[in-house]
C-alpha positions in Angstrom: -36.2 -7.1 37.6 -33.5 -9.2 37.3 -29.8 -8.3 36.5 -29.1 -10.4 33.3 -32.1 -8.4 31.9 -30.9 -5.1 33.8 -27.0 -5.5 31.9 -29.2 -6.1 28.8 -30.7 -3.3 28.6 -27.4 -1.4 29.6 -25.7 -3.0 26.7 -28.4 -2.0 24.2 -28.0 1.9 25.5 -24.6 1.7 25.0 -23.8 0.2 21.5 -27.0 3.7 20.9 -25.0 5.9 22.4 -21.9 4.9 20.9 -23.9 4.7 17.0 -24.7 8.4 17.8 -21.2 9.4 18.8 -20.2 7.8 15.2 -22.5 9.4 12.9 -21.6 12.6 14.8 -17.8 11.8 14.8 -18.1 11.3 10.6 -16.1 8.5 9.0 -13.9 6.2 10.9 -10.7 7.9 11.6 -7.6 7.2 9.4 -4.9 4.9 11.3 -1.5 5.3 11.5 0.9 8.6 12.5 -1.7 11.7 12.8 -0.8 14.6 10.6 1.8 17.5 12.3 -0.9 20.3 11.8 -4.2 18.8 12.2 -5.5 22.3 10.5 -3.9 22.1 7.5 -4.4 18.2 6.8 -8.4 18.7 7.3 -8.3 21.3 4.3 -7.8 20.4 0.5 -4.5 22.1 -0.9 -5.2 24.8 -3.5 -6.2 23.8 -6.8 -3.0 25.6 -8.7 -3.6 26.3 -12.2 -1.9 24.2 -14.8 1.0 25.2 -16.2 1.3 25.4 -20.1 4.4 23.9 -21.8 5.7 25.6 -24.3 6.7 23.5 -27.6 9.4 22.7 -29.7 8.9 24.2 -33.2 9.7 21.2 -36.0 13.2 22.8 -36.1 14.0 22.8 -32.9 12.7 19.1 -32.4 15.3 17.9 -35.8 18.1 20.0 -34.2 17.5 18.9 -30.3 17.0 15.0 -32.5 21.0 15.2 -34.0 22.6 16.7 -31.0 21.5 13.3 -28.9 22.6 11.1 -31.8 26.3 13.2 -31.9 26.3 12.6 -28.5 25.2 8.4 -28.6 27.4 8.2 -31.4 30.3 9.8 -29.7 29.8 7.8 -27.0 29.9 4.6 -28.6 32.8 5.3 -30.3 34.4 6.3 -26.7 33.3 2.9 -25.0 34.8 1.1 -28.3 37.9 2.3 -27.7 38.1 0.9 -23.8 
């Protein structure tokens, strides 16, 4: 048998063998710095439950509305006066 054909057949057995450790593997692996605890990173976080904002009542929305205009309006008078 001659070598060229030997190597071939060597070649072909390894780019198998090394499909086969790939599938097994899963996905290519992520590049760049690896996580610090490997554990953790493999595992999703928690799914934590949404939390509900409480609303401003129309009275509280008009009243929260003129104390930030007072305090633009003061404020432009102050830079006026520079």
């Amino acid at each position: 048998m001659p070598t060229e054909h030997i190597i071939a057949l060597l070649i072909a057995e390894r780019d198998k063998l090394n499909r086969a450790i790939e599938a097994l593997q899963g996905p290519i692996k992520r590049r760049g710095r690896p996580p610090k605890n490997p554990v953790a990173a493999a595992a999703p976080p928690p799914a934590l439950p949404a939390k509900k904002r409480k609303g401003l009542s129309a009275a509280a929305r008009k009243a929260q509305s003129q104390r930030v205009k007072a305090y633009w309006a003061a404020r432009r008078k102050k830079e006026g006066e520079k």
